[in-house]
One Martini backbone bead per residue (centre of mass of N, CA, C, O) as a GRO file, in nm:
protein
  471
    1UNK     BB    1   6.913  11.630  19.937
    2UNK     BB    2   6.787  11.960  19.988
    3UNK     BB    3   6.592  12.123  19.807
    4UNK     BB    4   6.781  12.413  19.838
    5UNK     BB    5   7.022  12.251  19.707
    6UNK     BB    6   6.895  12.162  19.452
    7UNK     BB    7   6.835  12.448  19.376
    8UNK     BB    8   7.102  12.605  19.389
    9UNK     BB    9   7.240  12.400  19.164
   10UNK     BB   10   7.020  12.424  18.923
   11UNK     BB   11   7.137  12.718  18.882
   12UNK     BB   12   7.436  12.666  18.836
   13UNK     BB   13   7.364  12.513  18.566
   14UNK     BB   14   7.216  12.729  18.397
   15UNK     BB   15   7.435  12.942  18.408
   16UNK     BB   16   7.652  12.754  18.269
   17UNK     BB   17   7.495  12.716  18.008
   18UNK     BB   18   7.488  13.014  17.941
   19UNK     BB   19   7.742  13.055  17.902
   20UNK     BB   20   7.837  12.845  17.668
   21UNK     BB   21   7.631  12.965  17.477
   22UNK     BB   22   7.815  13.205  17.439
   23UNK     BB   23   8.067  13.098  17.372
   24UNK     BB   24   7.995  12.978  17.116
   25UNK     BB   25   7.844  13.208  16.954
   26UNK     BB   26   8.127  13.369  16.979
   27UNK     BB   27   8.270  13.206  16.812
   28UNK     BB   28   8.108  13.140  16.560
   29UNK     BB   29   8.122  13.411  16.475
   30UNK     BB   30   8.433  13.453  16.477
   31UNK     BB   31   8.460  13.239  16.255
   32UNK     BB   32   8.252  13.328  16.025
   33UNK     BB   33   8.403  13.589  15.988
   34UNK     BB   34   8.674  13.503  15.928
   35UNK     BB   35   8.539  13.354  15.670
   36UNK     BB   36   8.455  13.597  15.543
   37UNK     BB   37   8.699  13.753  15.509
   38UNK     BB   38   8.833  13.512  15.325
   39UNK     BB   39   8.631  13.521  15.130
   40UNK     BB   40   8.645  13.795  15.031
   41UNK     BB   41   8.992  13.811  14.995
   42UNK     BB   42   8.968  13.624  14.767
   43UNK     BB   43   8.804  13.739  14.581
   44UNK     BB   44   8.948  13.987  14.554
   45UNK     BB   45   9.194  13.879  14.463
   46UNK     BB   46   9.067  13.734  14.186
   47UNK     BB   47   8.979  14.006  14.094
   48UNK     BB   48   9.238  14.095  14.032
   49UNK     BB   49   9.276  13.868  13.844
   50UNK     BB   50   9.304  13.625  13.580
   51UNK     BB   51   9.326  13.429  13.448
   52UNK     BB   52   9.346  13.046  13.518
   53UNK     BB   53   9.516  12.750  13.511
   54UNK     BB   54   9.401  12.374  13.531
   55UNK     BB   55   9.420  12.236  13.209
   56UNK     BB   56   9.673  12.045  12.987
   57UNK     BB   57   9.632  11.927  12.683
   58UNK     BB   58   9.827  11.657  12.512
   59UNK     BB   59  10.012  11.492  12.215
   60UNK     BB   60  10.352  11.423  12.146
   61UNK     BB   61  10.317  11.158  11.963
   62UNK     BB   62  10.116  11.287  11.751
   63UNK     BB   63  10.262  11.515  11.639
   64UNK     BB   64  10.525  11.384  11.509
   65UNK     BB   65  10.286  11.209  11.263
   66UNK     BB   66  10.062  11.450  11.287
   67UNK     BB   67   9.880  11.663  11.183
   68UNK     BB   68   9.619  11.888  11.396
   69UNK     BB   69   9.754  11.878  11.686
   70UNK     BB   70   9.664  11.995  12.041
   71UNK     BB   71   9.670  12.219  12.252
   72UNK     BB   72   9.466  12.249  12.571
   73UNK     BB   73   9.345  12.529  12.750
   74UNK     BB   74   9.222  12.523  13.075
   75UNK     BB   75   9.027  12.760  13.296
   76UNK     BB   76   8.834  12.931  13.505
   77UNK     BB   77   8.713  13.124  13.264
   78UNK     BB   78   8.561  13.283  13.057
   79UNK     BB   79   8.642  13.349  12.734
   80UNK     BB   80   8.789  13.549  12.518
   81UNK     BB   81   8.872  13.571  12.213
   82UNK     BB   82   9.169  13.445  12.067
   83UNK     BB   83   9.435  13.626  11.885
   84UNK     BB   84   9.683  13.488  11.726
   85UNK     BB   85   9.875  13.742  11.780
   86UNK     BB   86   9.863  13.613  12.109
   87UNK     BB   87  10.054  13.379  11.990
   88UNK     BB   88  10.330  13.142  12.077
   89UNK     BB   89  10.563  12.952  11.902
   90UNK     BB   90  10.834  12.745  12.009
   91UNK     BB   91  10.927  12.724  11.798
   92UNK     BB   92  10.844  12.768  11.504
   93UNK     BB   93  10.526  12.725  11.361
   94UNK     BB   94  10.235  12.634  11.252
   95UNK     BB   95   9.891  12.787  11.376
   96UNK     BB   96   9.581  12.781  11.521
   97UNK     BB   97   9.284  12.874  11.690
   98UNK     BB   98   9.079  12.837  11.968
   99UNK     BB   99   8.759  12.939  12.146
  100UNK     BB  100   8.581  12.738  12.425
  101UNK     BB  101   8.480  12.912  12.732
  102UNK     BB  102   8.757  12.809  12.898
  103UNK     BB  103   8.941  12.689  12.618
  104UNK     BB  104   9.233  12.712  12.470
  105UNK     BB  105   9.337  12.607  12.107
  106UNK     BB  106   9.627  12.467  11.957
  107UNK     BB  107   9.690  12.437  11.645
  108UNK     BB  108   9.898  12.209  11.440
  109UNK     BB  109   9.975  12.196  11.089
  110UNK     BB  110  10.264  12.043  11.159
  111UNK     BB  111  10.453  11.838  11.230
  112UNK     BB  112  10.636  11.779  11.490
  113UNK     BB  113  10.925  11.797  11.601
  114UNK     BB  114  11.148  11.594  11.765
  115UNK     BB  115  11.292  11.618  12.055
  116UNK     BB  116  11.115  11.879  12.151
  117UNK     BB  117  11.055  12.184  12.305
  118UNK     BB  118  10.755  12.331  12.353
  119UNK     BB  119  10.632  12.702  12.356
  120UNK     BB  120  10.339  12.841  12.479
  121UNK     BB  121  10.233  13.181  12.443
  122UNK     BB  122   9.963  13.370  12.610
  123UNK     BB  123   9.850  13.677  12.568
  124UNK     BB  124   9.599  13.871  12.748
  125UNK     BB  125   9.406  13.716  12.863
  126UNK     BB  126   9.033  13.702  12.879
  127UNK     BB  127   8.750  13.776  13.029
  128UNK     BB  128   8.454  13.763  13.016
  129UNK     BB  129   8.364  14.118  13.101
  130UNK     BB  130   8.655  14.143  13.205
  131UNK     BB  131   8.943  14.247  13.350
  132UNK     BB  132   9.203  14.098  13.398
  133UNK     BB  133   9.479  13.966  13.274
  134UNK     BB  134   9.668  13.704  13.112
  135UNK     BB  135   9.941  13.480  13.121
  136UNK     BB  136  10.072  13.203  12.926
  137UNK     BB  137  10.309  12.912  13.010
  138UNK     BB  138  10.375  12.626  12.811
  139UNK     BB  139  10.474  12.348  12.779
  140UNK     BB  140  10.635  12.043  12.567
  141UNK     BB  141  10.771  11.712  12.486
  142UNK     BB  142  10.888  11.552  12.229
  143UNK     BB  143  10.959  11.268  12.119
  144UNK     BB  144  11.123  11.020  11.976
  145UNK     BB  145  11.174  10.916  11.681
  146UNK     BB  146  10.981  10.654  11.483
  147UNK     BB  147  11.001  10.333  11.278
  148UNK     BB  148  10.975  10.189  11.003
  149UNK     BB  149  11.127   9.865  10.834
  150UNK     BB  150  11.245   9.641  10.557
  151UNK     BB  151  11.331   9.302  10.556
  152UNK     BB  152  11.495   9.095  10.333
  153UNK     BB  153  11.609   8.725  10.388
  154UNK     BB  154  11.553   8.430  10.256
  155UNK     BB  155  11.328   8.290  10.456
  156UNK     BB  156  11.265   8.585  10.638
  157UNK     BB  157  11.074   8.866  10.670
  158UNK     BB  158  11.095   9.188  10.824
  159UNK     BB  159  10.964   9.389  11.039
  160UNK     BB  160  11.073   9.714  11.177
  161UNK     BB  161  11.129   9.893  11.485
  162UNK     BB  162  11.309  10.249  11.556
  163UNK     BB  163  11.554  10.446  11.619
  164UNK     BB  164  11.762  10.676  11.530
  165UNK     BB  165  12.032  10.497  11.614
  166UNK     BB  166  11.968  10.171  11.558
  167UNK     BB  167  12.004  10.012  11.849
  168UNK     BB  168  11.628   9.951  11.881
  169UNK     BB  169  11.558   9.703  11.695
  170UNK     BB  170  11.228   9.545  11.643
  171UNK     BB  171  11.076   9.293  11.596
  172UNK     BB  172  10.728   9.260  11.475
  173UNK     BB  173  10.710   9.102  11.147
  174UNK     BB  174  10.683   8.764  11.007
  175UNK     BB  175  10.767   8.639  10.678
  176UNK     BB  176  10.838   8.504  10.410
  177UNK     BB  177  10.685   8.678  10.171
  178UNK     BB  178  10.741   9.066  10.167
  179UNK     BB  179  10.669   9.317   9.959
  180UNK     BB  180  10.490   9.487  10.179
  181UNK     BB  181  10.420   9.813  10.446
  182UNK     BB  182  10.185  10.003  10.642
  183UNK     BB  183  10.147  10.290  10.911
  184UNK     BB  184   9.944  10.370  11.123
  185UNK     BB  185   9.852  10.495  11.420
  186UNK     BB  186   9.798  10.185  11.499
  187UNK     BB  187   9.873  10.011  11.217
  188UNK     BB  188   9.941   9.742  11.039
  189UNK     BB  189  10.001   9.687  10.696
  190UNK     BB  190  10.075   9.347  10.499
  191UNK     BB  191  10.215   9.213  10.216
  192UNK     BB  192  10.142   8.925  10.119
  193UNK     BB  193  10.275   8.569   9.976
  194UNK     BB  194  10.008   8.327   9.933
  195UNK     BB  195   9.996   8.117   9.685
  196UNK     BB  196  10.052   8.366   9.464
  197UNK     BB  197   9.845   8.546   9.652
  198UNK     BB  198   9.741   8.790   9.804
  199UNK     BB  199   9.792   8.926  10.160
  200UNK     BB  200   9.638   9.141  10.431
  201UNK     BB  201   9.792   9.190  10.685
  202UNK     BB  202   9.662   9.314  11.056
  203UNK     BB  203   9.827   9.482  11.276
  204UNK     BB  204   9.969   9.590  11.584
  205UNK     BB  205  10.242   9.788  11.635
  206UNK     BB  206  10.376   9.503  11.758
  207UNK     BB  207  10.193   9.255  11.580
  208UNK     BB  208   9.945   9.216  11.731
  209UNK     BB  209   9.663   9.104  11.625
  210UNK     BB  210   9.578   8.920  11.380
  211UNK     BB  211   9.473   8.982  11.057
  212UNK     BB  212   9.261   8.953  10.742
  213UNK     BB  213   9.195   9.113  10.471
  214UNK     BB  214   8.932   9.159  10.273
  215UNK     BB  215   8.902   9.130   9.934
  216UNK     BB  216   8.797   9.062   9.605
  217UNK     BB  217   9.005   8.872   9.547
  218UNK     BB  218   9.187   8.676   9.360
  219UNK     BB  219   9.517   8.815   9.348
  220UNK     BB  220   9.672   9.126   9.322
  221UNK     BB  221   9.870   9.376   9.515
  222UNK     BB  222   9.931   9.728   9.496
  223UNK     BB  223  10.007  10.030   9.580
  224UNK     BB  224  10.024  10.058   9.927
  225UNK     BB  225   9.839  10.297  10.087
  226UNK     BB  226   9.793  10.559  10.333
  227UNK     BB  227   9.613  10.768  10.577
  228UNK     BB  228   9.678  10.999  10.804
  229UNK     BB  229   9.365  10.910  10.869
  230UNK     BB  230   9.163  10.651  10.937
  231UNK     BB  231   9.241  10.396  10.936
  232UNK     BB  232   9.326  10.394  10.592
  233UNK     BB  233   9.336  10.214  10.287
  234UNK     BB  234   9.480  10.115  10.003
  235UNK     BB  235   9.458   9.975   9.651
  236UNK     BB  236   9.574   9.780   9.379
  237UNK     BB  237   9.369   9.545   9.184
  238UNK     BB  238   9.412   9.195   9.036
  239UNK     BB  239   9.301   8.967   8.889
  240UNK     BB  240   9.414   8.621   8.834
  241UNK     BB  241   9.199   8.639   8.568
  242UNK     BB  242   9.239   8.876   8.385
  243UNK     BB  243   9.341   8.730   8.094
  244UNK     BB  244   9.073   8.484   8.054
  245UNK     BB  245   8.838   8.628   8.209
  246UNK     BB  246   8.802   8.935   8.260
  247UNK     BB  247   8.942   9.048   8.512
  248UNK     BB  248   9.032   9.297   8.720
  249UNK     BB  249   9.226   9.604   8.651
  250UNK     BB  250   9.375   9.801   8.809
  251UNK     BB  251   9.196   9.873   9.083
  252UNK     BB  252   9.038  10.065   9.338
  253UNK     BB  253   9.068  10.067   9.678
  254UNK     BB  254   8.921  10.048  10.013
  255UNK     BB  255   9.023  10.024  10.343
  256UNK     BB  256   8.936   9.913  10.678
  257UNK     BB  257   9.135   9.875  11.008
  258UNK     BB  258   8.873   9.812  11.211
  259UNK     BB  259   8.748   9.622  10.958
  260UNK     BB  260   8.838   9.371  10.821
  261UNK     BB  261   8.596   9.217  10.711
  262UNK     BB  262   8.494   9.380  10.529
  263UNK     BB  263   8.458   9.545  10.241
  264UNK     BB  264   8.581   9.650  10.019
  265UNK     BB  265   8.615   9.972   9.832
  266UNK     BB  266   8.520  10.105   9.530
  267UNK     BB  267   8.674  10.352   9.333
  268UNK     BB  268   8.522  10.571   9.142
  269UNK     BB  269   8.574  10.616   8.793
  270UNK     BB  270   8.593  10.821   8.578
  271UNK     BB  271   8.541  10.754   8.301
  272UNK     BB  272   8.605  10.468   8.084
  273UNK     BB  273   8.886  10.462   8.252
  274UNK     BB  274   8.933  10.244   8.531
  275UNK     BB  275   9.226  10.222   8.536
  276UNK     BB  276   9.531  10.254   8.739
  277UNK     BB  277   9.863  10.409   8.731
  278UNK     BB  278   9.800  10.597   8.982
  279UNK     BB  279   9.791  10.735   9.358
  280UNK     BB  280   9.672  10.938   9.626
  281UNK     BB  281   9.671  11.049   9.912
  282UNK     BB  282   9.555  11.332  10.073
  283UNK     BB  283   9.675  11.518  10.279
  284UNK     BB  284   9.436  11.621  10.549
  285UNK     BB  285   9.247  11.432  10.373
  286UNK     BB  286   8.958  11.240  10.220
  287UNK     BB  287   9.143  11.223   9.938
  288UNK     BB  288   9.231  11.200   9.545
  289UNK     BB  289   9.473  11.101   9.331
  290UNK     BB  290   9.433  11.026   8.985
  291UNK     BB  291   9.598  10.807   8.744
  292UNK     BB  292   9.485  10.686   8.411
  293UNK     BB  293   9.583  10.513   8.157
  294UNK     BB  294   9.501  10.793   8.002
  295UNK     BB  295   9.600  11.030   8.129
  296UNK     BB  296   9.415  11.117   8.366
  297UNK     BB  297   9.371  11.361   8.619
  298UNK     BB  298   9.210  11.316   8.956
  299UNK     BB  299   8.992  11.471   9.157
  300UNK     BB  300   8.835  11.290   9.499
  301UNK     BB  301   8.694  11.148   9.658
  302UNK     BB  302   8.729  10.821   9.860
  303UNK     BB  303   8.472  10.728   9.618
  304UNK     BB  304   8.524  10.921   9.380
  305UNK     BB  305   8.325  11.181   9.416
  306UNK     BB  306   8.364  11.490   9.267
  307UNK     BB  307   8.540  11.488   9.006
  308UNK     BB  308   8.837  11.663   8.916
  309UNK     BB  309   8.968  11.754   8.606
  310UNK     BB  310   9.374  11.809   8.562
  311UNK     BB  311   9.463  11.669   8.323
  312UNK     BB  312   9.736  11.611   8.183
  313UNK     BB  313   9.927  11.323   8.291
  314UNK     BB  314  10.188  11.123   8.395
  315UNK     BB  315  10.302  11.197   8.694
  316UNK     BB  316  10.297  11.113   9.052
  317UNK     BB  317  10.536  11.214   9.302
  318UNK     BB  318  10.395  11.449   9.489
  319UNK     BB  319  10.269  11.546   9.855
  320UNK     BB  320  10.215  11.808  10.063
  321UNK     BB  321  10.260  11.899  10.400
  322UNK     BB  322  10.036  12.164  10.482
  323UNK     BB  323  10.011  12.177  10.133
  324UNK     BB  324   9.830  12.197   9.810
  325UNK     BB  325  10.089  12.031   9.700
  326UNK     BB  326  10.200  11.923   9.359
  327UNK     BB  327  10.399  11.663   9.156
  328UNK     BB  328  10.374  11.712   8.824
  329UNK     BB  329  10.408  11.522   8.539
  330UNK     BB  330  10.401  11.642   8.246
  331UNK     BB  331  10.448  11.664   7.916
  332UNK     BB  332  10.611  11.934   7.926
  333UNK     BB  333  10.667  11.929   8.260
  334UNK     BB  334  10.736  12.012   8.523
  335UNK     BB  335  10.480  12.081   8.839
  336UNK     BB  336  10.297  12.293   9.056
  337UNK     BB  337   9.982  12.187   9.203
  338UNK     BB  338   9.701  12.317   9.307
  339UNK     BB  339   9.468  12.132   9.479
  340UNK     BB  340   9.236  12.395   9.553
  341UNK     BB  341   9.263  12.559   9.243
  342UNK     BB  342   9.439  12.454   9.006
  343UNK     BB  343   9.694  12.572   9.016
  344UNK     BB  344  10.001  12.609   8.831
  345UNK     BB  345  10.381  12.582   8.865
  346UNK     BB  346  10.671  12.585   8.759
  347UNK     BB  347  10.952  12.392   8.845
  348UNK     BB  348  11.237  12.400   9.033
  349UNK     BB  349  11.559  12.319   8.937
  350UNK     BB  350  11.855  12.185   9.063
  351UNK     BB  351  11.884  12.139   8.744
  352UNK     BB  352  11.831  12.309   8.421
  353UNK     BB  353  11.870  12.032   8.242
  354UNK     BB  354  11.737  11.832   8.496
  355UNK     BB  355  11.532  11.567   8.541
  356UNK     BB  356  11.431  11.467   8.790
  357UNK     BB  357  11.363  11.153   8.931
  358UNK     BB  358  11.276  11.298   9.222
  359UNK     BB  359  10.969  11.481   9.369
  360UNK     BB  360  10.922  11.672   9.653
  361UNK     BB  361  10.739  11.829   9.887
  362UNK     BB  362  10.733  12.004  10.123
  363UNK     BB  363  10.632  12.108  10.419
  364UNK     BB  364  10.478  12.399  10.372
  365UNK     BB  365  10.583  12.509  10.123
  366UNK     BB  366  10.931  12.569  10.104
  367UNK     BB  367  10.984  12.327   9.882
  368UNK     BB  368  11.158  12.089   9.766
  369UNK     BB  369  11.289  11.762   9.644
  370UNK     BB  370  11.534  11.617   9.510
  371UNK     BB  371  11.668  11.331   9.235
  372UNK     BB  372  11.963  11.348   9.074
  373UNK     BB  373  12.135  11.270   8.808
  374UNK     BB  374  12.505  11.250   8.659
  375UNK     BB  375  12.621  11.294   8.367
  376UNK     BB  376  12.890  11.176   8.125
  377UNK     BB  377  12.692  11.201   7.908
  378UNK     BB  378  12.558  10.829   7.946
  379UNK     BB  379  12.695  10.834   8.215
  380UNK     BB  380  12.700  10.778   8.538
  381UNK     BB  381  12.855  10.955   8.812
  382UNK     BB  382  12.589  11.008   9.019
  383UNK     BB  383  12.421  11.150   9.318
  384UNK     BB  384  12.106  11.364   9.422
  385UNK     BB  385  12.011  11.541   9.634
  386UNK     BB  386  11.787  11.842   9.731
  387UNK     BB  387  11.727  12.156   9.839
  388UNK     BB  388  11.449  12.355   9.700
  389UNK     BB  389  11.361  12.653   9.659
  390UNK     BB  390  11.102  12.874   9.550
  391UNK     BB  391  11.334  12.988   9.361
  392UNK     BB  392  11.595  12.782   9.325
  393UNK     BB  393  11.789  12.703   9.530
  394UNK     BB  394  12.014  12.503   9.588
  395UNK     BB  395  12.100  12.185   9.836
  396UNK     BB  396  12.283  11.970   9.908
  397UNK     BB  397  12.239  11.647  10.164
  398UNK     BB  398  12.310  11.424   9.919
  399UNK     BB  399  12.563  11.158   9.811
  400UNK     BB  400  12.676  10.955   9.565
  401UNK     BB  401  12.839  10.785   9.328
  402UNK     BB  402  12.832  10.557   9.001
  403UNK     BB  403  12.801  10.297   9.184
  404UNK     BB  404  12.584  10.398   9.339
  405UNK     BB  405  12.189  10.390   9.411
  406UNK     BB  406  11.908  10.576   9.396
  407UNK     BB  407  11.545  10.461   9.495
  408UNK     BB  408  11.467  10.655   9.728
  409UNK     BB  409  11.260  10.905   9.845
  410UNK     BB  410  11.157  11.052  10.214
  411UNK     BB  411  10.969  11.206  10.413
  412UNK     BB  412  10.921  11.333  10.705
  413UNK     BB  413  10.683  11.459  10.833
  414UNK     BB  414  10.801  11.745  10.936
  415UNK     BB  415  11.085  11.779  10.743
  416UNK     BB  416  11.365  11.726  10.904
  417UNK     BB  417  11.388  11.443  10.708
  418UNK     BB  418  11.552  11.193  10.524
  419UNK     BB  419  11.483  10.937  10.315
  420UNK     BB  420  11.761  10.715  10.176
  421UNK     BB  421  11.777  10.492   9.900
  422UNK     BB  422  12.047  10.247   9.874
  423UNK     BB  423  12.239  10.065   9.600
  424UNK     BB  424  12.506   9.913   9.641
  425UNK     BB  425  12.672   9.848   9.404
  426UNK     BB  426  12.478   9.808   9.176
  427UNK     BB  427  12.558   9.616   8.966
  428UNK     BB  428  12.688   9.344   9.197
  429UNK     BB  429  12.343   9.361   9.293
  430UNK     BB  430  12.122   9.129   9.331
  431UNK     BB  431  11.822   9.068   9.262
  432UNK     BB  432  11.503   8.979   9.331
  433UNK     BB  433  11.185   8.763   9.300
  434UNK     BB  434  10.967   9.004   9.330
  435UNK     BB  435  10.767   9.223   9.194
  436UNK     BB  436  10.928   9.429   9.362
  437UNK     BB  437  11.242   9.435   9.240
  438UNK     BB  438  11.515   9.419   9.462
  439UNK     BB  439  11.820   9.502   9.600
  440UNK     BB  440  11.948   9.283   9.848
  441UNK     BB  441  12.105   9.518   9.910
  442UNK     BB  442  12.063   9.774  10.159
  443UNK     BB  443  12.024  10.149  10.218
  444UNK     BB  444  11.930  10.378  10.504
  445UNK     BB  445  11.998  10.718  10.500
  446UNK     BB  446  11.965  10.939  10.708
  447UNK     BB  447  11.891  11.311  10.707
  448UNK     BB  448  11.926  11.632  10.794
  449UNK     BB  449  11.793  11.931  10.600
  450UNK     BB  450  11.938  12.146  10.735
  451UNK     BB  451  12.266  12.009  10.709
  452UNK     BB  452  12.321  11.718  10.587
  453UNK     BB  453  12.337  11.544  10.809
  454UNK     BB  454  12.395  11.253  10.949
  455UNK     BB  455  12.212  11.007  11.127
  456UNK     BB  456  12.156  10.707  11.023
  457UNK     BB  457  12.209  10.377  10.882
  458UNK     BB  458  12.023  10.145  10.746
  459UNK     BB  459  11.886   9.759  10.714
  460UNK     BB  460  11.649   9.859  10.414
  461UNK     BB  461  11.294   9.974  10.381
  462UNK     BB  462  11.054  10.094  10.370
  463UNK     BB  463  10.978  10.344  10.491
  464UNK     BB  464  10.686  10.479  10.727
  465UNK     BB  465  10.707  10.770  10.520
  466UNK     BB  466  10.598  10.638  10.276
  467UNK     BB  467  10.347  10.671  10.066
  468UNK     BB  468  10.534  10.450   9.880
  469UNK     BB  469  10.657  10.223   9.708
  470UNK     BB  470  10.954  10.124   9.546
  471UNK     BB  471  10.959  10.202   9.194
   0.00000   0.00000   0.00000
C-alpha cells in the first residue's frame, strides 16, 4: 500500500473513531439524563409519601403462652413518637407502645387467644422532621393452643402433650412414679419418686435431653411450681432426717432450668418462722407471695429481700395475669389483695352466704372464677364453677351432681379457658398412694369461659396451666 493511500486510511478511522466517541458520549449523556430524572422522579414520589414498612416480627407461638410478646414494625424512616391512641388491635386486647428510631413495637399486656387473627392498625405513622403520614396494617395468626397433662396408671406415669382436639396427644415423659410436674416455655420438670426420695428431672419440652436437677440434699419436694418468665421454678423441702436429725423442714428453694448442676437458692424468709405453708411466683415478676407457718403473707423478690409484710392470711388462692390482683383468705373472710399497692377489697361471692372452694382472679383484672360446692343441709348435692364479674354477677360455666367431685380449676394463660379437674362417682372411687394421693378415674374437662361450652374432656391431670398441683 502507497503512502498516500494509508495516509487517508489513517484519516478515515481517526473520523470514525471520533464518531464512535461522540456517539458513546451522547448515549452515556443521554443514560445518565434518564438515570437522573428517574432517580429525582422516585426521590420526588417518596417524598410525597409516609413512612414505609420493610420488617415485622412477631412470636405468635410466645403470644399465646405468656403476657410480653411485641409486634415490631419496622419502616423506612425515623418515626416520631407514636401514641397509643393512634393504635388499634382487633379483637381487643391490652397493650402499650413504644418508638425506637424506625421501629414501632406493640406489646400486648396478656396473652393472646390461640387460633385467632390479631390485626394491629396504626393510623397517621409520622416521620421525624415532618411530610406526609401513613397508615399501616399487619396481621398475625396465632397457633392453636397446647398443653401438657399428667396420667398416673399402675406400673408407668406419663406426660402427655395434645392439642385442644384430644386426638394429637403425644406422651412425651414415663417414669415409675410421677407425683407432679411443670412446664415453662422451653422446658419440662417432673418431680418422681426413687428409692422414697424425690429427684427433679428437667428435659427439653418433647422429653429429650434428660437431666436431674441438683437438690439441697435427700428429702422431699413438694408445691412445685414455675415462672412466667427465665426458665425459672421453685419448691418446698423438706430433708429425709426432718423427724430425728433437726433438718430442713417445708424450706422454699428456686432453682433455674438452664443449669441443672448449680446449687438451688434458699429463699431467705423474713422473721423467726422460716418454714412455707402456701406460695406462688407474682405473675409477669420475678417476685414472691410467701405464706409462713404462722400465718404471715409477705411479698419479696425472688431471694427473699425487699419483704413486705401483708398481714394475716390462712390461705393464697390464686393470682391474676395482667393486673396485680391477689385472692387470698383472711381470718374474717376473702379478699382481692393488690399486689402493687397493698390496698385490698371485700371479694364479691358467686353465693354470698357460701365461701367458694377456690377462687381464681381472671386475667386482666375483669372478675374471679369461682368453685363452689352446694349442700342440701349437711350433704353436697352438686358443684359449681362459675365466672363472677367485679360487681357480683355470677354466670355458671360448668357443673357437676353431688356423685361426681371438682377437684380443682385453673385457668389458661389468656383466660379464654377454664380446666376444670373432675374425679367422678367420688365415692367408690379408689385414691391412689403418692403423697399427694389423688382419685385413681380422674376427668379433665375444658370449657370456654365465653359461653360456658364444652370444648374436650381430656384423661388425667394435671394440666400445665396450673401455677400450683392438685390440693
Amino acid at each position: 500500500m502507497s503512502t498516500d493511500a494509508a495516509r487517508r486510511r489513517g484519516g478515515r478511522d481517526a473520523r470514525s473513531s471520533a464518531r464512535r466517541r461522540r456517539a458513546f458520549t451522547t448515549a452515556f449523556a443521554i443514560v445518565a439524563g434518564i438515570l437522573l430524572v428517574a432517580g429525582l422522579g422516585g426521590a420526588a414520589i417518596a417524598g410525597l409519601q409516609g413512612p414505609r414498612v420493610t420488617d415485622v416480627q412477631s412470636d405468635p407461638e410466645a403470644a399465646v403462652a405468656a403476657s410480653g410478646s411485641r409486634v415490631i414494625i419496622t419502616t423506612t424512616r425515623s418515626l416520631e413518637e407514636v401514641d397509643p391512641d393512634q393504635v388499634t388491635v382487633t379483637p381487643a386486647t391490652p397493650f402499650t407502645v413504644d418508638t425506637s428510631g424506625r421501629s414501632v413495637g406493640v406489646r400486648f399486656s396478656l396473652p393472646l387467644h390461640d387460633d385467632t387473627e390479631y390485626t394491629v392498625r396504626i393510623d397517621g405513622l409520622q416521620s421525624v422532621g415532618g411530610g406526609p403520614s401513613s397508615d399501616v396494617v399487619e396481621t398475625i395468626r396465632t397457633p392453636p393452643l397446647e398443653l401438657f397433662l399428667l396420667r398416673r396408671s399402675g406400673d408407668s406415669d406419663t406426660v402427655f402433650r395434645t392439642d385442644l382436639t384430644g386426638e394429637q396427644a403425644v406422651p412425651v415423659f414415663e417414669h415409675p412414679h410421677i407425683e407432679d410436674f411443670r412446664a415453662t416455655a422451653s422446658h419440662l420438670v417432673v418431680s418422681v419418686l426413687e428409692d422414697d426420695e424425690t429427684a427433679l428431672i428437667v428435659t427439653d419440652l418433647d422429653g429429650g435431653n434428660a437431666a436431674e436437677l441438683t437438690l439441697p440434699g435427700d428429702g422431699r419436694v413438694t408445691n412445685l411450681q414455675s415462672a412466667d418468665r427465665g426458665e425459672l421454678v421453685g419448691y418446698l423441702y423438706t430433708a429425709a432426717d426432718v423427724g430425728a436429725g433437726g433438718g430442713a423442714e417445708s424450706v422454699l428453694y428456686t432453682a433455674s432450668l438452664q443449669d441443672p448442676d448449680a446449687d438451688p437458692v434458699a429463699v431467705t424468709v423474713a422473721g423467726d418462722e422460716q418454714r412455707v405453708a402456701d406460695w406462688r411466683f407474682v405473675p409477669d415478676t420475678d417476685a414472691l407471695l410467701v405464706l409462713t407457718f404462722d400465718s404471715r403473707l409477705l411479698l419479696s423478690a425472688s431471694s427473699g429481700a425487699d419483704a413486705v409484710e401483708l398481714g394475716s392470711a390462712l390461705a393464697i388462692d390464686g393470682i391474676a395475669r395482667g393486673t396485680p390482683l391477689a385472692a387470698i383468705e383472711r381470718p374474717d373472710g376473702m379478699v382481692l389483695l393488690n399486689l402493687a399497692d397493698g390496698v385490698e377489697a371485700p371479694l364479691p361471692l358467686a353465693v354470698s352466704d357460701t365461701r367458694p372452694s377456690l377462687v381464681l382472679p381472671l386475667p386482666g383484672g375483669v372478675g374471679t372464677l369461682q368453685t363452689v360446692t352446694h349442700f342440701d343441709g349437711l350433704t353436697p348435692v352438686a358443684s359449681s364453677v362459675e365466672v363472677v364479674d367485679t360487681v357480683g354477677a355470677a354466670r355458671p360455666v360448668f357443673d357437676v351432681d353431688g356423685d361426681d367431685a371438682v377437684l380443682q380449676t385453673c385457668v389458661s394463660p389468656s383466660g379464654r379457658y377454664t380446666a376444670v379437674l373432675v374425679a367422678p362417682d367420688v365415692v367408690s372411687n379408689p385414691y391412689d398412694m403418692y403423697d399427694v394421693p389423688l382419685p385413681e378415674a380422674l376427668e379433665t374437662h375444658i370449657v370456654s369461659l365465653d359461653d360456658g361450652e364444652p370444648v374436650v374432656a381430656l384423661t388425667g391431670f394435671d394440666v400445665s396451666w396450673c401455677q400450683v398441683p392438685p390440693q
